[in-house]
C-alpha positions in Angstrom: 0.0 0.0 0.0 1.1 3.3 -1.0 2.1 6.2 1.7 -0.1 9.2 1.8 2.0 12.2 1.9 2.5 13.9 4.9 -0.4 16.6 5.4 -0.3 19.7 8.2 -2.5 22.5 9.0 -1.2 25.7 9.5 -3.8 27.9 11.7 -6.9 26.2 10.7 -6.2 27.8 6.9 -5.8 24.4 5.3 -3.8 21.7 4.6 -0.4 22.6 3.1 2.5 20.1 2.5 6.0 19.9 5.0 7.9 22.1 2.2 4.9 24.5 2.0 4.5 24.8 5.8 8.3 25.5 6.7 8.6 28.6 5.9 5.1 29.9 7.4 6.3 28.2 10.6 9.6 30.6 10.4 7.4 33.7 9.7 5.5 32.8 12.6 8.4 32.1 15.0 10.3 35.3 13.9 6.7 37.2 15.0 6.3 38.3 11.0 2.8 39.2 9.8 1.9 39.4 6.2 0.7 43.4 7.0 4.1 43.5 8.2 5.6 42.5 4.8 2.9 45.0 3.3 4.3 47.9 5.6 8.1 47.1 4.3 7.4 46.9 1.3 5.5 50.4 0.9 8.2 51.9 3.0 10.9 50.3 0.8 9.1 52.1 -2.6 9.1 55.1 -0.7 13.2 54.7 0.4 13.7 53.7 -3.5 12.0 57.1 -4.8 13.7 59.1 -2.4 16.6 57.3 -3.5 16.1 58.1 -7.2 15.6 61.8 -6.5 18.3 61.8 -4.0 22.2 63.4 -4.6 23.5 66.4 -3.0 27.2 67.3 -3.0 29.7 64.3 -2.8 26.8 61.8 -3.6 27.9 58.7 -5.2 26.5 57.9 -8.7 22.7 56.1 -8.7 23.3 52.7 -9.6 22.1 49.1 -8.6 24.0 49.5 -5.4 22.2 52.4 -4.0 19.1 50.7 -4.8 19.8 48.0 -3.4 21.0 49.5 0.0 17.5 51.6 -0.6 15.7 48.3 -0.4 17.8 47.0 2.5 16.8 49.9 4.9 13.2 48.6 5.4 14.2 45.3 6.0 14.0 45.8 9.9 10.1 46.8 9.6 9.5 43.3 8.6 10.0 42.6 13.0 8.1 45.5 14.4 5.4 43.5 15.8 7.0 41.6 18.2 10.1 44.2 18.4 9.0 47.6 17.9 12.1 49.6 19.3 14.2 47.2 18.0 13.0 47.8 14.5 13.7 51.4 15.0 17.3 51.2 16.1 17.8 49.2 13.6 16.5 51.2 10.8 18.5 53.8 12.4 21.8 52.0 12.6 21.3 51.0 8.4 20.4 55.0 7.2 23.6 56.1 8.9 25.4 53.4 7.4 23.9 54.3 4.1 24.7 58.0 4.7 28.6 56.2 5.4 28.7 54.0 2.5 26.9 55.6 -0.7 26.7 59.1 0.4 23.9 60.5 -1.2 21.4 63.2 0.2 18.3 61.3 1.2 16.0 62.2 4.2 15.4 59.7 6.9 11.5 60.6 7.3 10.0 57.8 4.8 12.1 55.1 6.6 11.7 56.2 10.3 8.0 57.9 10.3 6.3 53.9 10.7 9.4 52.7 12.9 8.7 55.8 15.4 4.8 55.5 15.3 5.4 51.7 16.4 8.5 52.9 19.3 5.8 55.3 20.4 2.8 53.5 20.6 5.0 50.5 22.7 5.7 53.4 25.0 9.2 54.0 24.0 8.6 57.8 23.8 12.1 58.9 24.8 13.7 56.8 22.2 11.5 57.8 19.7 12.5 61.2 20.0 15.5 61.4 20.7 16.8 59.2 17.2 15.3 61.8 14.9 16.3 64.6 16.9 20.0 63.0 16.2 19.3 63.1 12.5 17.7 66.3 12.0 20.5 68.1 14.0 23.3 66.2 12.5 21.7 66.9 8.9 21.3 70.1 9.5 25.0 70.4 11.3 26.5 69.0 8.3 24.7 70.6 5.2 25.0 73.8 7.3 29.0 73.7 7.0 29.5 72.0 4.0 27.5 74.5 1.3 26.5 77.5 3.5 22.5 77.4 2.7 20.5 80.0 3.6 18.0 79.9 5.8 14.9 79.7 3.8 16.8 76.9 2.3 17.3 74.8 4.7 14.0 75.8 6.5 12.3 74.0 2.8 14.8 71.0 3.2 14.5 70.1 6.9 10.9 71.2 7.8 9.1 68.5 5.7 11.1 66.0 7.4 11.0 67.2 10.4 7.1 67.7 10.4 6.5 64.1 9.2 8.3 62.7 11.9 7.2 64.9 14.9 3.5 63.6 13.2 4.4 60.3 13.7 5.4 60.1 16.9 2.7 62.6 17.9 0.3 59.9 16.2 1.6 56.9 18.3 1.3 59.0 21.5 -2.5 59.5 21.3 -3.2 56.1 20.4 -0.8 54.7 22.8 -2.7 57.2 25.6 -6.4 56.1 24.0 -5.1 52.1 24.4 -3.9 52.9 28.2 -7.4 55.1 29.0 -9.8 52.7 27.4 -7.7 49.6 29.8 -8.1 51.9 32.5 -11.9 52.3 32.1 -12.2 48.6 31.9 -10.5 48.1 35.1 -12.6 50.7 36.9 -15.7 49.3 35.1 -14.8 45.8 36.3 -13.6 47.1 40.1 -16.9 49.2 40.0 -19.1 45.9 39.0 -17.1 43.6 41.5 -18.0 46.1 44.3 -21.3 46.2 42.9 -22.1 42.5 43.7 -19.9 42.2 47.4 -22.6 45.5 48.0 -25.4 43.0 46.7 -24.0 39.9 48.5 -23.5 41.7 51.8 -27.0 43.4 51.9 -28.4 39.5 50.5 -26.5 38.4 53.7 -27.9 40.7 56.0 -31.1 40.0 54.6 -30.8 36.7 55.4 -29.8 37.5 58.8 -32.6 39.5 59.1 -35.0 37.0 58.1 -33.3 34.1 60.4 -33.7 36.4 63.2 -37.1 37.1 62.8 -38.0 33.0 61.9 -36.1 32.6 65.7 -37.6 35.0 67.7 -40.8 33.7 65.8 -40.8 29.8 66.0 -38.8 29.9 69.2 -41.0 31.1 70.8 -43.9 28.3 69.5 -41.5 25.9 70.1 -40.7 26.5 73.5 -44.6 26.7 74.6 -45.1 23.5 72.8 -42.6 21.8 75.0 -43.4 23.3 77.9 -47.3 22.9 77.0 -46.0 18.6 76.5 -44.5 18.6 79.8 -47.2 20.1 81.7 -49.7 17.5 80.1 -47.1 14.6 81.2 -47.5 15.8 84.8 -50.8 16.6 85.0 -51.5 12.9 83.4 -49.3 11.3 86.1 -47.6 8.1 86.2 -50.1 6.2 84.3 -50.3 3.3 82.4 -46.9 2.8 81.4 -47.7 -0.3 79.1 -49.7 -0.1 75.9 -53.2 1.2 76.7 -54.3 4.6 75.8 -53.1 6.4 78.3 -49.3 4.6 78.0 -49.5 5.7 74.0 -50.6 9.1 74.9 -47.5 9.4 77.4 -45.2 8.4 74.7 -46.6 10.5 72.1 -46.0 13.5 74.5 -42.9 12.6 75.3 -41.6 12.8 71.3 -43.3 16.0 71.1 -41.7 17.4 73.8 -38.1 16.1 72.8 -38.2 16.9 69.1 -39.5 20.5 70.0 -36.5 20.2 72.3 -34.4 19.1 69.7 -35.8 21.5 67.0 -35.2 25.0 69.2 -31.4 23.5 70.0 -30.9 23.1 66.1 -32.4 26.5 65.4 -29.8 28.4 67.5 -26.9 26.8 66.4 -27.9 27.6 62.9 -28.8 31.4 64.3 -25.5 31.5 65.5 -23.7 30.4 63.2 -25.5 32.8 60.7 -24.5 35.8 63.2 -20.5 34.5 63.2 -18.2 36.1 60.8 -16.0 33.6 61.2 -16.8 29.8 60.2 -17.4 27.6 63.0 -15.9 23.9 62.4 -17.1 22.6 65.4 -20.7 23.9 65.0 -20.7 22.1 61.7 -19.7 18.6 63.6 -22.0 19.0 66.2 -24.6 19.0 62.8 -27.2 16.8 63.0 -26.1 13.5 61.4 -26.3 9.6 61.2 -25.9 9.3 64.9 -29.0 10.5 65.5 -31.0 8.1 63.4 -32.3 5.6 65.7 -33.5 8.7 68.2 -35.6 10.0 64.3 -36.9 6.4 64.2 -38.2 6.0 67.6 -40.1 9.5 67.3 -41.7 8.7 64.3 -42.6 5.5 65.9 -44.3 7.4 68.3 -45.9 9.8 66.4 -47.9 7.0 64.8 -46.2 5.2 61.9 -43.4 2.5 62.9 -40.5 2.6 61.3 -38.1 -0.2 60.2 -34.3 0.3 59.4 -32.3 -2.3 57.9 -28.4 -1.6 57.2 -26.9 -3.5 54.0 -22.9 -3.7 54.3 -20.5 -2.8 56.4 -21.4 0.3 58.4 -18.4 3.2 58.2 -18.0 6.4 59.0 -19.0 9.0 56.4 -18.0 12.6 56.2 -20.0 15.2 58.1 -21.6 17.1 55.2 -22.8 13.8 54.1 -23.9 12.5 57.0 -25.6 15.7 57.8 -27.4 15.6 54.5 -28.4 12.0 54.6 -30.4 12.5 57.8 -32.1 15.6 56.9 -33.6 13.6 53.6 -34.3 10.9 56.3 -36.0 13.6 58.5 -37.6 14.8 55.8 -38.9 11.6 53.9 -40.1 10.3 57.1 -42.1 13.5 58.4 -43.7 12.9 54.5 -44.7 9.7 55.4 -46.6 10.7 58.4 -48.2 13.9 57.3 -49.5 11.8 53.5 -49.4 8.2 54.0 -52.5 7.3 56.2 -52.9 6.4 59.7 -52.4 3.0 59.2 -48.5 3.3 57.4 -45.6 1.9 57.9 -42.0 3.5 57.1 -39.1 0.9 56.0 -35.9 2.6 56.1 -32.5 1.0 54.5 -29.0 2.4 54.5 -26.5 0.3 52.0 -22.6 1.4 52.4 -21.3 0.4 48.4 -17.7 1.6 47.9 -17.6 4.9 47.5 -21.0 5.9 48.4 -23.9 5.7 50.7 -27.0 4.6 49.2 -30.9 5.4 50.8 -34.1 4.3 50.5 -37.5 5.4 52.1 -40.6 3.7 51.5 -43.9 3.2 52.9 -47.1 1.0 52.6 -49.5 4.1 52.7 -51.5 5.2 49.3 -49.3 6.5 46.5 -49.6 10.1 45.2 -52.2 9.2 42.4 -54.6 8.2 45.6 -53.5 10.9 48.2 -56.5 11.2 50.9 -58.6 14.4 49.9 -57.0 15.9 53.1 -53.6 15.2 52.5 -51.6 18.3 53.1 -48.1 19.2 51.3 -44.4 19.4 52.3 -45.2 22.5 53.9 -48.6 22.3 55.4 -50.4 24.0 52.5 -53.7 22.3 51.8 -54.0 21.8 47.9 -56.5 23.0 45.7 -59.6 20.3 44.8 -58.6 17.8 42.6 -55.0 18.7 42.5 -52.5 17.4 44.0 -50.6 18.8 47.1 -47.6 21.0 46.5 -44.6 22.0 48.6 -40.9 22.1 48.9 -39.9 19.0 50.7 -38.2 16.7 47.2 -36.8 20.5 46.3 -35.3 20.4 49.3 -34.4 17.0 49.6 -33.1 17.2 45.9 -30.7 20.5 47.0 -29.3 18.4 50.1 -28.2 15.5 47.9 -27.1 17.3 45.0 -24.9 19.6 47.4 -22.6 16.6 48.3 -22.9 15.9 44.6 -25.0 12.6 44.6 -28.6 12.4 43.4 -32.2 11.5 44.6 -35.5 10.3 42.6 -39.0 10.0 44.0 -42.2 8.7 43.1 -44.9 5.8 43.8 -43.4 2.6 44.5 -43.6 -0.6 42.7 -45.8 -2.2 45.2 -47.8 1.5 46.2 -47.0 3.7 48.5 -44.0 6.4 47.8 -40.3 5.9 47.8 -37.5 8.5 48.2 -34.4 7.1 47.0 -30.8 8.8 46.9 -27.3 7.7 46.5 -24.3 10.2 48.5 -21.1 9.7 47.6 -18.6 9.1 50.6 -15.5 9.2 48.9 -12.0 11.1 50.6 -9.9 12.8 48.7 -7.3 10.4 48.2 -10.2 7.4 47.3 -12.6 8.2 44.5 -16.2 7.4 44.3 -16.7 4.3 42.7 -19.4 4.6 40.2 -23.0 3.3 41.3 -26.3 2.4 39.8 -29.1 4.9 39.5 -31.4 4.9 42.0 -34.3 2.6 40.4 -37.7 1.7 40.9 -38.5 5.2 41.9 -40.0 8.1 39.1 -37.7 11.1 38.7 -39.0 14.1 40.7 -41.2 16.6 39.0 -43.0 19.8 39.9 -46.0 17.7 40.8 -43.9 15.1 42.4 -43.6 18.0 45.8 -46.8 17.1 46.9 -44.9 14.2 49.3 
């Protein structure tokens, strides 16, 4: 089989062949642009018809050598993009060679007006001034003694020159000054727009300080009554039946109220105070509410009217706080669901499974799925749904937040056998062990708009 020939691509332009390519490739490296070849050349032209018109006292005779050192001159434009004042000095450095060598009266202004513009606009003002001031005085130094010109004479010889090349550098100035203003503006703008939003974020903040204050001092208070309220009814109701009659189930259902209400106001002020901190608490955030507290969720639920069954699958391992800390709050969550939707008669089944790299959860109950809610079912946050629609809250958004904070995922829907299911998957991975990947969670709908009313 034959060998295709060797193909590259130069900038995206097209294919072009190793020979073709080379000597692009050296343009590029040596900084040359094709405007830059267009710039030397015009320059060059303009050197050559100066050249041609050129003489003066001494000059030597106009031959292929004096064009030739004409056309030499501009070669140093050719590398004024990526060295501007080097381009100058050495335009410089070849006219007074050429004023050395081949002697003939030619003005410097065609080859150093595009040279100084460049010098000028880089910010090499001083430079740029000071060459053709050499030049000028020099020139005029030099005719001056050698064939005693009159002033209007040498005022029509030098102030062209001198005119186009105070232009030029005058030109590069104001656009080097216009570049500098207009990066300055963009600086301010973007300083002015950065202060704008830590303005916005510190009035969001106090906002929400505002508003976590005022949910305190407001459901603190309810709180506290309620447990006090739970306690006064346990003493009034006395020792009791402490077995399973009505009275005995009465006790223990006071007792949960009164210890999650405990457990809620404790929770409220740590996050109130951590909210009022400038500086981050670490210890606050392990004293979170996490896995550890799972059997004491269980057991109030259990009292509260639906029993609740967890199962662990695997090994059982600590997980990291945030994760932990989310896992029980979808717990929390699923399971107040279950007793605020599912019936009276439900039952909760909760299972944790430790995989390798993750923490997997699942929440279902027996109760009626979403498609057969009770007319008086209520939604994630208490609001009673319109007639014939189903109940809406935030409790899956929520949920769905949590999990994807930690960067797993959570589904919800009706279960295969009825009732609902909340399943999520947390990874549990450290930094040095990543997560290995996981099914989906199954046998669960995706969560939808409609899918908040659990």
């Amino acid at each position: 089989m034959a060998r295709r020939p060797q193909v590259t691509y130069v900038d995206g332009v097209g294919p072009l062949n190793g020979a073709a390519a080379r000597p692009r490739q050296l343009l590029q490296a040596l900084g040359i642009r094709w405007i830059d070849a267009g710039a030397a050349a015009v320059v060059a032209v303009l050197v050559e018809l100066n050249v041609a018109v050129g003489g003066g006292l001494g000059a030597a005779p106009l031959n292929a050598v004096a064009y030739l050192l004409g056309a030499v001159l501009a070669v140093p434009i050719l590398f004024r993009h990526r060295w501007p004042l080097g381009s100058l000095l050495g335009c410089a450095a070849l006219v007074l060679l050429y004023y050395i060598v081949d002697r003939r009266n030619i003005s410097p202004a065609p080859l150093l007006c595009l040279p100084l513009y460049d010098a000028a606009v880089a910010g090499y003002l001083a430079a740029a001034i000071a060459i053709p001031a050499f030049f000028m005085s020099v020139g005029l130094i030099v005719v001056g003694v050698s064939t005693h010109p009159g002033l209007v004479t040498l005022a029509t010889d030098f102030l062209p020159s001198i005119a186009v090349l105070a232009l030029a550098i005058m030109l590069g100035e104001v656009i080097r000054s216009r570049r500098a203003l207009a990066a300055e503006t963009a600086d301010r703008l973007r300083l002015a727009s950065e202060e704008r939003e830590a303005e916005t974020g510190r009035r969001v903040a106090e906002e929400r300080l505002r508003i976590a204050r005022e949910l305190h001092d407001t459901v603190a208070h309810s709180m506290a009554t309620i447990t006090v309220q739970a306690g006064s009814a346990l003493h009034v109701l006395g020792p009791g039946d402490r077995g399973g009659g009505p009275d005995g189930h009465l006790r223990s259902a006071l007792i949960a109220i009164r210890e999650t209400s405990k457990g809620a106001l404790t929770e409220m002020r740590a996050t109130l105070g951590q909210l009022r901190n400038e500086t981050r608490d670490e210890s606050a955030e392990l004293r979170a509410a996490g896995l550890d507290r799972l059997p004491a969720l269980c057991e109030a639920v259990t009292a509260a009217g639906a029993p609740v069954a967890l199962t662990t699958e695997g090994q059982p391992r600590p997980v990291p706080p945030a994760v932990s800390h989310a896992a029980y709050r979808i717990l929390q969550e699923s399971l107040t669901n279950v007793l605020r939707h599912a019936g009276p008669q439900a039952r909760a089944m909760v299972c944790l499974s430790y995989e390798p790299g993750a923490l997997a959860i699942r929440v279902t109950d027996d109760g009626p799925g979403p498609a057969s809610a009770p007319a008086g079912a209520r939604s994630a946050d208490g609001a009673r749904p319109a007639d014939g629609a189903r109940p809406s809250g935030h409790g899956l958004t929520g949920m769905t937040e949590r999990a994807a904070a930690v960067g797993g995922s959570l589904s919800a829907g009706a279960g295969p056998d009825g009732g609902f299911a909340v399943v999520a998957r947390l990874p549990t991975a450290g930094p040095d062990q990543p997560a290995a990947p996981g099914p989906a969670p199954d046998q669960a709908a995706p969560v939808t708009a409609a899918d908040v009313a659990r």
